[in-house]
ROLOPA-438296 format. One line per 2 residues: for each residue x, y, z of C-alpha. Coordinates in Angstrom, 3 decimals. Each point is the difference from the previous one (the first is absolute). Layout:
BEGIN
X:Y:Z ~ ...
***
This chain:
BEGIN
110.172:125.529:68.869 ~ 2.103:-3.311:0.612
-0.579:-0.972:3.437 ~ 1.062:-2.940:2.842
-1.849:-1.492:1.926 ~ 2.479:-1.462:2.897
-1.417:-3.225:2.283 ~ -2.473:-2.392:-1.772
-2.718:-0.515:2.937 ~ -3.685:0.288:-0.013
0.195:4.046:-1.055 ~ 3.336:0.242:-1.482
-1.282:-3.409:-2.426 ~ -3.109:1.958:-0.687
1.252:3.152:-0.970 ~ 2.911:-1.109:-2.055
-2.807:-2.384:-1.866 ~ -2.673:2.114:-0.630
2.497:2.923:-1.334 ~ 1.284:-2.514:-2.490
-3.380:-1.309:-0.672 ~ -0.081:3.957:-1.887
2.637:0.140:-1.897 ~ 2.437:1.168:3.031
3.777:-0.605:-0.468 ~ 0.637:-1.738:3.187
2.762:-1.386:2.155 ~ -0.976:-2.264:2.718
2.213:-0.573:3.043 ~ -0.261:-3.145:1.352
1.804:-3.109:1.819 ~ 1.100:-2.966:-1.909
-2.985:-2.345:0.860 ~ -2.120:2.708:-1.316
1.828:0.523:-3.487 ~ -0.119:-3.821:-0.501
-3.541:-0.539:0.482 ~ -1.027:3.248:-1.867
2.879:-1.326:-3.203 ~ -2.391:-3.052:0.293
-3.594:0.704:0.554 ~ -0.607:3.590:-0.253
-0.865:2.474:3.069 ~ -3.865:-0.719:0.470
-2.093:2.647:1.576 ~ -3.548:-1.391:1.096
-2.378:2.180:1.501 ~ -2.958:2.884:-0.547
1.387:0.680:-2.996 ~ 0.267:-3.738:-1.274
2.425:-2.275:-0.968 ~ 3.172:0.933:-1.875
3.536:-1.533:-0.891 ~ 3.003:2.486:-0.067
3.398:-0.597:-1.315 ~ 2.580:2.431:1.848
3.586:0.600:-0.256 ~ 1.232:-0.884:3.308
3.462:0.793:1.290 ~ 1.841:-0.329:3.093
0.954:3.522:-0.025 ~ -0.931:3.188:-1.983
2.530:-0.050:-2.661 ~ -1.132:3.062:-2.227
-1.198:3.297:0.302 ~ -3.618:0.750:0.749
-1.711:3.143:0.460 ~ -2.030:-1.151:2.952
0.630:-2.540:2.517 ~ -3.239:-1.668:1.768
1.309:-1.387:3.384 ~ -2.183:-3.038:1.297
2.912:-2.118:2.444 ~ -1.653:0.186:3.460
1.432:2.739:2.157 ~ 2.415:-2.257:1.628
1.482:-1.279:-3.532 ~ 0.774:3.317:-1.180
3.703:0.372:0.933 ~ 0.549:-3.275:-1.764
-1.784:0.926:-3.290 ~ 1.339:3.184:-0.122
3.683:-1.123:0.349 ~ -0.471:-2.403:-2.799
-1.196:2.623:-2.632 ~ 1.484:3.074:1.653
1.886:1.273:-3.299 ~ -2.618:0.204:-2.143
-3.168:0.749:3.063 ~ 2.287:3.295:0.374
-0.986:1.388:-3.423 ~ -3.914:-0.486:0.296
-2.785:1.343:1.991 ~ -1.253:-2.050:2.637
-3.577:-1.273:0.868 ~ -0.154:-1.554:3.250
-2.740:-2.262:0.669 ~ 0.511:-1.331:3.541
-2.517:-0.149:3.212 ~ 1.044:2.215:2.804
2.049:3.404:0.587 ~ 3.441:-0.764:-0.187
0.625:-1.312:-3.545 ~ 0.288:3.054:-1.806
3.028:1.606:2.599 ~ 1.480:-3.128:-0.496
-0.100:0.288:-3.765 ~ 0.924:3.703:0.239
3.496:-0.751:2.190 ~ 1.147:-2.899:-2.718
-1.536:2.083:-3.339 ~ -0.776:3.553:0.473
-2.704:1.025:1.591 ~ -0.491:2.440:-3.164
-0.635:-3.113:-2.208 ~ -2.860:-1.723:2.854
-3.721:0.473:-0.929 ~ -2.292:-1.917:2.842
-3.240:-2.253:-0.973 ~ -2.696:-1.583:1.469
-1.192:-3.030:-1.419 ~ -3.680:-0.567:1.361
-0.738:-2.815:-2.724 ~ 0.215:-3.651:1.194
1.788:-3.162:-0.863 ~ 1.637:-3.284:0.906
2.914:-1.304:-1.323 ~ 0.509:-4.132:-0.326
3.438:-1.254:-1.242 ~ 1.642:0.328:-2.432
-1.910:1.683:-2.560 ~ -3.623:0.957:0.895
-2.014:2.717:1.543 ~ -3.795:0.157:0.973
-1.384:3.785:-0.526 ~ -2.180:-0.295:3.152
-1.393:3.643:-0.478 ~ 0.225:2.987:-1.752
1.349:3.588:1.993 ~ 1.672:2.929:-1.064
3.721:0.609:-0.139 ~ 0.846:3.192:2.129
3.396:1.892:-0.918 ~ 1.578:2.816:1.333
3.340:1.852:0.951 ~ 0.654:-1.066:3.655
2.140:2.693:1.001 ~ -1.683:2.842:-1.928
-2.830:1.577:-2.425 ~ -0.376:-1.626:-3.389
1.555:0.531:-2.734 ~ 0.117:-0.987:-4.332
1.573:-3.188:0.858 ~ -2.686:-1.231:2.351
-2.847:1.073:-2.796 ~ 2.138:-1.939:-2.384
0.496:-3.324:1.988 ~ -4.089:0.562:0.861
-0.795:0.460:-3.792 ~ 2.506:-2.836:-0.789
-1.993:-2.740:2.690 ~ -3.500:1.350:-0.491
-0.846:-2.242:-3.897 ~ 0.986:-2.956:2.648
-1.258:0.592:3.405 ~ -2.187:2.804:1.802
3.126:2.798:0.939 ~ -0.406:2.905:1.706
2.062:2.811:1.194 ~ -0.207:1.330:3.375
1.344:2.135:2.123 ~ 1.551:-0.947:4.015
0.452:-3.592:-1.107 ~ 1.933:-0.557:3.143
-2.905:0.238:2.165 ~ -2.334:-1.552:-2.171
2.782:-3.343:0.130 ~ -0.780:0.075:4.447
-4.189:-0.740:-1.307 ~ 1.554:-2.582:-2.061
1.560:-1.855:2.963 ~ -3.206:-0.156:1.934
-1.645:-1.551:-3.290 ~ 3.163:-2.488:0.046
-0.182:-0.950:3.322 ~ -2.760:-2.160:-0.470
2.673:-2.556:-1.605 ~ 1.572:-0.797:3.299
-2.823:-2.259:1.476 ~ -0.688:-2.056:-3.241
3.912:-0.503:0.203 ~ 0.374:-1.076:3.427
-3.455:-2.560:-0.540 ~ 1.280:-1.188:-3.636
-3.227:1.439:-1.711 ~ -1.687:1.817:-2.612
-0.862:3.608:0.969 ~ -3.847:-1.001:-0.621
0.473:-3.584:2.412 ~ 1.484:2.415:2.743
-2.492:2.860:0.456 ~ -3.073:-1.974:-0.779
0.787:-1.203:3.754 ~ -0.755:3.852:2.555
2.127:-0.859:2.184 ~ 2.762:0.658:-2.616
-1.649:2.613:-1.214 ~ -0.330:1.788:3.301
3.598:-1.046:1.333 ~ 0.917:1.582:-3.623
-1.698:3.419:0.832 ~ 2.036:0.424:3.182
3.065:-0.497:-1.345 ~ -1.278:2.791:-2.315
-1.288:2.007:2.437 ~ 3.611:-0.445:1.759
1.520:1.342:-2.317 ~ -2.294:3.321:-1.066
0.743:0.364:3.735 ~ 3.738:-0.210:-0.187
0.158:2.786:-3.177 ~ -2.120:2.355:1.790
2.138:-0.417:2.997 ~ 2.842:1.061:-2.270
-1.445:2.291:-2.261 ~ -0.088:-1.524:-3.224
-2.927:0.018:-2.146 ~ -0.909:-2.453:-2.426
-1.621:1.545:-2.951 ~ -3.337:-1.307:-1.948
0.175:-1.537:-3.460 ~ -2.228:0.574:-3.042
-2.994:-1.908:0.872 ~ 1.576:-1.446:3.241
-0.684:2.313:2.995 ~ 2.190:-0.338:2.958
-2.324:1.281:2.587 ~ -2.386:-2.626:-1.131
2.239:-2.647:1.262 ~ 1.104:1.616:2.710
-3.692:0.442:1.299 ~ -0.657:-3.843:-0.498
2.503:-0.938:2.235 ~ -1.565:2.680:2.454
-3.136:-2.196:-0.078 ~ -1.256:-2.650:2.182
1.934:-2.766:-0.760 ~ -3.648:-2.203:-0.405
-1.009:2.796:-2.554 ~ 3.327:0.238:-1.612
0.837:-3.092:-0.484 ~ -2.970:-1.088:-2.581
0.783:2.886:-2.072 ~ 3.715:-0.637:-0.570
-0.800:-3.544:-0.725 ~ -2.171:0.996:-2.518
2.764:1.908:-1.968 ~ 3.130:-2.282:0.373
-2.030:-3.208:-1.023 ~ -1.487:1.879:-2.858
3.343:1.234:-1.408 ~ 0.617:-2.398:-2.353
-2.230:-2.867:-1.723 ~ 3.369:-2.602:0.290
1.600:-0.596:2.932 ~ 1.943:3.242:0.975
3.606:-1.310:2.068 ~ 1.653:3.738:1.010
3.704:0.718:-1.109 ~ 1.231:-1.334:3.713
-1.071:-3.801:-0.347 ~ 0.731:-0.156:-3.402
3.679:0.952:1.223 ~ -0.214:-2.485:2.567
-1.418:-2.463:-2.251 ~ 2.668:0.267:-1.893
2.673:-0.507:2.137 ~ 1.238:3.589:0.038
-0.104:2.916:2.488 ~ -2.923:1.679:0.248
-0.450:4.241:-0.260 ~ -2.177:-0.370:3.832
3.177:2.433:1.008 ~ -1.331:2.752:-1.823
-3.785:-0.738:0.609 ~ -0.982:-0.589:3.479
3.713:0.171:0.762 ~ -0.039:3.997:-0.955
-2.667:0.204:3.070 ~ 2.334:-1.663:2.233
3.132:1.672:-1.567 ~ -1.026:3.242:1.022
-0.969:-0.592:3.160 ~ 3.285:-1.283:0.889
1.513:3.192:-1.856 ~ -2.367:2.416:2.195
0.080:-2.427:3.393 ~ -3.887:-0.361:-0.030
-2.645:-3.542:-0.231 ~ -1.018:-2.201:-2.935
0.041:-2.687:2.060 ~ -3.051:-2.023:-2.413
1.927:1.071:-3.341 ~ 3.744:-1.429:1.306
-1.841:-2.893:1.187 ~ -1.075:-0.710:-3.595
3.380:0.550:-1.650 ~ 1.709:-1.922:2.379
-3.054:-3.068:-0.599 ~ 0.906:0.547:-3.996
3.339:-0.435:0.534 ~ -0.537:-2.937:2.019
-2.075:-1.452:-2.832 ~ 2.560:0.541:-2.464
2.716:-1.700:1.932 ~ -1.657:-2.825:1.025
-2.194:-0.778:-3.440 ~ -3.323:-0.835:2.902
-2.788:1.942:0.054 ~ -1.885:1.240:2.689
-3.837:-0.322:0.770 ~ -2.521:2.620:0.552
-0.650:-1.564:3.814 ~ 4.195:0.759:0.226
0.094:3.341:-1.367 ~ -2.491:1.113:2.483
1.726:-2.021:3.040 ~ 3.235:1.446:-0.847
-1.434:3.465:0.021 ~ -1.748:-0.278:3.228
-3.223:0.930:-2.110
***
């Protein structure tokens, strides 16, 4: 199998190096600054699995055929990667890898939504420009149809992945990717302070203002009937009855699992954006909370707060303090 990977970032640099690190025919998809710095030093993935140098082929665009297409851009940058490559992204399967619900549709209307298979990536990593990724922690790699049962292609693209990472079919993907959103809503206060993950919720009153926006938003799904579905070894009802704790009970515990996620300093996917001057995906994160309850005229009052205090942080390049978050909040 020939395969793409399209965006170079912390998981799209990861993939695209470790499936070349065995023997993988590869075609990596990245911006200019990226191709020069990998021409000249290599890709260099650091991490749990140690060090390594990479070279890849990267190209502006996808300029061949492949037989599978590994999507990394960030939801927002879709429309823009897909335009570039469109002629030959029409002939392969698909493998999106974005946080949140609405990348796959989106994929579907511009490609087919025949050719779409959905993922979850649940491993961890940070990407520093131009040319280097730190494997923070290993997870598995969930795939699925998005739209429908499984079929041979999904077996073949988890048979294909699995000498590389941890994949793993399942089944009702698309509800599994709402318990993803609560995991990746913990990114939005380390964004808005400037922080690592670990720096943010060893402080409980993060932790507890993070379980309420949480708890906000199990409240909002229920209210309109959606139900997010458990992961292998991740159970959604878990989480859901943390935030149902007393916030003096709660708050230890989640500390003790975001600080412990990674031995190196762990920045989420929404401050490494901002950090690098570019839009960040907080639209499809805590923005999905807000999103629909604008759609279905109900409150997520805490959860719009936060994605309007991201996007206040990205415009203005100033972060915020914990003392301001809470002030701002009325918390």
């Amino acid at each position: 199998m020939k395969v793409a990977v399209i965006g170079l970032g912390a998981i799209g640099g990861l993939v695209a190096c470790c499936l070349k690190s065995r023997g993988i025919p590869v075609v990596a998809v990245g911006r200019p600054e990226q191709k020069e710095a990998v021409e000249r030093e290599g890709f260099v993935i650091d991490g749990v699995r140690g060090r390594s140098v990479v070279y890849l082929d990267v190209r502006p665009r996808l300029e061949e055929r492949v037989d599978l297409a590994i999507v990394t851009v960030k939801t927002q940058d879709i429309r823009d990667a897909v335009d570039k490559s469109r002629v030959f992204l029409a002939q392969a399967d698909i493998l999106s890898a974005q946080n949140g619900v609405r990348a796959d549709k989106l994929l579907g209307v511009m490609l087919g939504e025949e050719r779409i298979i959905s993922s979850i990536v649940m491993f961890g990593a940070t990407y520093v420009p131009y040319n280097k990724v730190v494997h923070n922690f290993e997870g598995k790699w969930l795939i699925g149809r998005p739209g429908g049962t499984n079929d041979a292609k999904v077996k073949a693209v988890v048979d294909f992945l699995t000498p590389a990472f941890a994949a793993e079919e399942v089944e009702n993907i698309q509800a599994m990717k709402w318990t993803k959103i609560f995991l990746n809503s913990g990114n939005a206060l380390p964004a808005i302070l400037g922080k690592s993950i670990q720096e943010t919720y060893a402080n409980m009153e993060m932790c507890k203002l993070a379980l309420r926006l949480q708890r906000e938003g199990f409240d909002l799904l229920e209210k309109l009937g959606i139900a997010p579905a458990s992961m292998p070894e991740f159970d959604v009802e878990k989480l859901k009855g943390l935030t149902r704790m007393p916030p003096d009970q709660a708050a230890p515990v989640y500390s003790q699992i975001m600080v412990n996620l990674s031995r190196e300093p762990l920045y989420g996917s929404i401050l490494q954006s901002i950090r690098r001057g570019r839009p960040s995906e907080i639209d499809y994160i805590n923005g999905e909370f807000a999103n629909q309850a604008k759609l279905h005229n109900v409150d997520a009052v805490l959860n719009s707060r936060i994605v309007e205090m991201v996007h206040q942080v990205e415009k203005s390049g100033k972060y915020m303090t914990e003392e301001q978050i809470l002030a701002a909040l009325e918390v």
